[in-house]
C-alpha positions in Angstrom: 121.1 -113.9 -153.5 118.3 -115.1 -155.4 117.5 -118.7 -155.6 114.8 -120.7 -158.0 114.1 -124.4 -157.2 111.7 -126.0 -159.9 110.1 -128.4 -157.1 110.1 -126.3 -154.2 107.3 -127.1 -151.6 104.7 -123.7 -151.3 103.4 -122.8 -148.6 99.9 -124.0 -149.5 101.2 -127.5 -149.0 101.8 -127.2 -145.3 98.2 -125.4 -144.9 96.4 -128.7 -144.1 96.2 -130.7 -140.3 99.4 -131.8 -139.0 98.4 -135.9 -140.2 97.7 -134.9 -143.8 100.8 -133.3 -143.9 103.1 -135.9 -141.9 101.4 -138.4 -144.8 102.4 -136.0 -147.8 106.0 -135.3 -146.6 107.0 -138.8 -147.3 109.2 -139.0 -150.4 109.5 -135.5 -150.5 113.0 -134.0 -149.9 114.7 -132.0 -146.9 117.6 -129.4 -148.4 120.0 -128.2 -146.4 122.7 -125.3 -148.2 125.8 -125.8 -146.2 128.5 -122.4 -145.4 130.5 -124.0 -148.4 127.2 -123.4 -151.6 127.0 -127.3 -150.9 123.6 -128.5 -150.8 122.9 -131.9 -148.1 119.8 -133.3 -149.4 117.5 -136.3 -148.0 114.5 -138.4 -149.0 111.7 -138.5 -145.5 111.4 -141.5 -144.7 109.7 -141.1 -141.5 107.5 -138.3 -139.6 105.3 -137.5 -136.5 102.0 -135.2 -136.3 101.4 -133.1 -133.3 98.7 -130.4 -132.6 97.7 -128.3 -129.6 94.9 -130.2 -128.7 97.0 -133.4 -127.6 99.1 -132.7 -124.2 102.5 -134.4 -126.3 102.5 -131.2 -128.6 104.3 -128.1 -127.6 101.9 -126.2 -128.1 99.6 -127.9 -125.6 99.7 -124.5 -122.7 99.7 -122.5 -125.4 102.0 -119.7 -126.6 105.2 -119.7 -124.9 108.4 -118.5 -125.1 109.6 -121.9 -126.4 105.9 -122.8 -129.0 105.2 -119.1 -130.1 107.2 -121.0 -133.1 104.6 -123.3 -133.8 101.9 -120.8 -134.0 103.9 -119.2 -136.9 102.7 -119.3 -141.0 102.7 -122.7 -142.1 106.2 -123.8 -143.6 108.4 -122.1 -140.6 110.5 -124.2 -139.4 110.3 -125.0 -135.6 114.0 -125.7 -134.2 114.4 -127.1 -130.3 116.8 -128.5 -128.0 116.0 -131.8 -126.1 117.1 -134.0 -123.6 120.2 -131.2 -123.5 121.9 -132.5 -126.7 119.7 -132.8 -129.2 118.2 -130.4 -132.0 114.9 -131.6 -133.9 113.7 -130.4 -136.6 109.3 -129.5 -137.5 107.8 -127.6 -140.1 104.8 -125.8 -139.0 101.4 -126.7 -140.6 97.9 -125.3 -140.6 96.9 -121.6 -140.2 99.0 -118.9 -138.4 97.6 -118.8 -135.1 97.4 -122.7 -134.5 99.7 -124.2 -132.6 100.8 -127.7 -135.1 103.2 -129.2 -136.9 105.5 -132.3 -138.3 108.1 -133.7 -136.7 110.8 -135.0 -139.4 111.8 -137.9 -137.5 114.4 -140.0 -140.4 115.7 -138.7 -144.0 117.2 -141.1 -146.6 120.7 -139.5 -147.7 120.7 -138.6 -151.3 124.8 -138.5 -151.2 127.2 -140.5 -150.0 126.2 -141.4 -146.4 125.5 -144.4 -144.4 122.4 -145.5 -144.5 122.1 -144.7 -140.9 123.7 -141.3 -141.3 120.1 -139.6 -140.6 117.6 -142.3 -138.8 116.4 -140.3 -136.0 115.5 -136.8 -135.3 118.8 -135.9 -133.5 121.0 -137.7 -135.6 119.3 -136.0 -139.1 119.8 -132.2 -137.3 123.6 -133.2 -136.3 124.9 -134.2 -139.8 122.7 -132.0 -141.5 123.9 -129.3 -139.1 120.3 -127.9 -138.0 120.2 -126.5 -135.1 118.5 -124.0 -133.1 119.3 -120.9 -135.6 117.1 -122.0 -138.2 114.2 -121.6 -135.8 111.5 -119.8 -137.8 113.3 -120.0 -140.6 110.3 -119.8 -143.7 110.9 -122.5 -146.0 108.5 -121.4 -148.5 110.6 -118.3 -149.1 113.5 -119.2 -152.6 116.6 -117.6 -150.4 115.4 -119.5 -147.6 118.7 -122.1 -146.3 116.3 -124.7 -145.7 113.3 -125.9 -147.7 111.7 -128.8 -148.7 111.2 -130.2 -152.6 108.6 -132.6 -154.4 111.0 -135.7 -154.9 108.7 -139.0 -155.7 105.1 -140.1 -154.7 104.8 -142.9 -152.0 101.7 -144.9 -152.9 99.6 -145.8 -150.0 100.1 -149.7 -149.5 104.1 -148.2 -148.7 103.1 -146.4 -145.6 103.1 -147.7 -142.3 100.8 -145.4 -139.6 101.5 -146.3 -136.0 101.8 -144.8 -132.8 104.3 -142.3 -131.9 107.9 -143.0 -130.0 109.2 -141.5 -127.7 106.6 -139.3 -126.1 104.8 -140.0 -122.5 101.2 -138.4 -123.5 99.0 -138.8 -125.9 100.6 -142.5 -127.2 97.1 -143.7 -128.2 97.3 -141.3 -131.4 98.3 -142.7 -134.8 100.0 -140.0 -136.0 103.8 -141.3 -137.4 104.3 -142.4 -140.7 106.8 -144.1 -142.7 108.1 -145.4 -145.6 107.8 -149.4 -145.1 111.1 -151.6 -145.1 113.1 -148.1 -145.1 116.1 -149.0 -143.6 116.9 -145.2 -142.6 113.5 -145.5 -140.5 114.6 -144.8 -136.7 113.9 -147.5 -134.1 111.8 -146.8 -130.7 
């Protein structure tokens, strides 16, 4: 079946470093068509850069059998498994052959939902039921289950950049973003 979405996110979009994009997903919208025709949509509210040349990114030895994902055409989707129970969630960035992407690390529901119901990587693949099948899934693709839509712009002075959580290297860099006083923004 043949789908048209007016604000779809092009592939184009995703060609650009890992940081530029992190910044430019915020606002933007995460789809999700369920088995039922439904469609689960949220706002990002929060994301993470990483690149091969920074020892927390997958990609860091190279292409494995776990990154070859993240070497993929920008706007693939890169699905794994952590900490043996949870999914997360990147979209690849920058040309094919480089190992980088964004993390989507918190979406604001856009249906009824707690406002909790997606703060955190884990918790955003479990209720929008994203798991490791929609690995290198192309979002730029209009059949594609999963893609990502211009929602609303998010004027500078509303981002926070910080550190990154949750990693062990490479904590110096600056490369997560949010939406300021989001309260669907995860905690450390």
């Amino acid at each position: 079946m043949y789908f048209k979405f007016m604000n779809h996110i092009g592939r184009n979009f995703f060609n650009a470093h890992p940081t530029k994009v992190a910044r430019k997903l915020l606002g933007s919208l995460l789809c999700v068509r369920t088995i039922d025709g439904k469609v689960l949509k949220g706002i990002i509210v929060e994301t993470e850069a990483y690149r091969q040349d920074e020892e927390s990114c997958h990609a860091w030895r190279g292409v494995t059998k776990r990154s070859k994902t993240l070497f993929a055409q920008p706007g693939t989707l890169y699905v794994y498994f952590t900490y043996g129970m949870y999914h997360c969630v990147n979209v690849v960035t920058e040309d094919e052959g480089i190992g980088s992407a964004v993390l989507i690390r918190a979406l604001e529901p856009l249906f009824d939902a707690p406002l909790k119901f997606a703060a955190g990587p884990g918790k955003l693949c479990r209720e929008f039921n994203i798991t490791k099948e929609f690995n290198e899934i192309d979002t730029c693709k209009n059949d594609a289950p999963v893609w990502f839509e211009h929602y609303k712009n998010i004027k500078d002075e509303q981002v926070v950049q910080t550190t990154r959580i949750g990693i062990k290297k490479a904590q110096e860099l600056e490369w997560r973003f949010y939406i300021k006083n989001n309260p669907c923004v995860s905690k450390r």
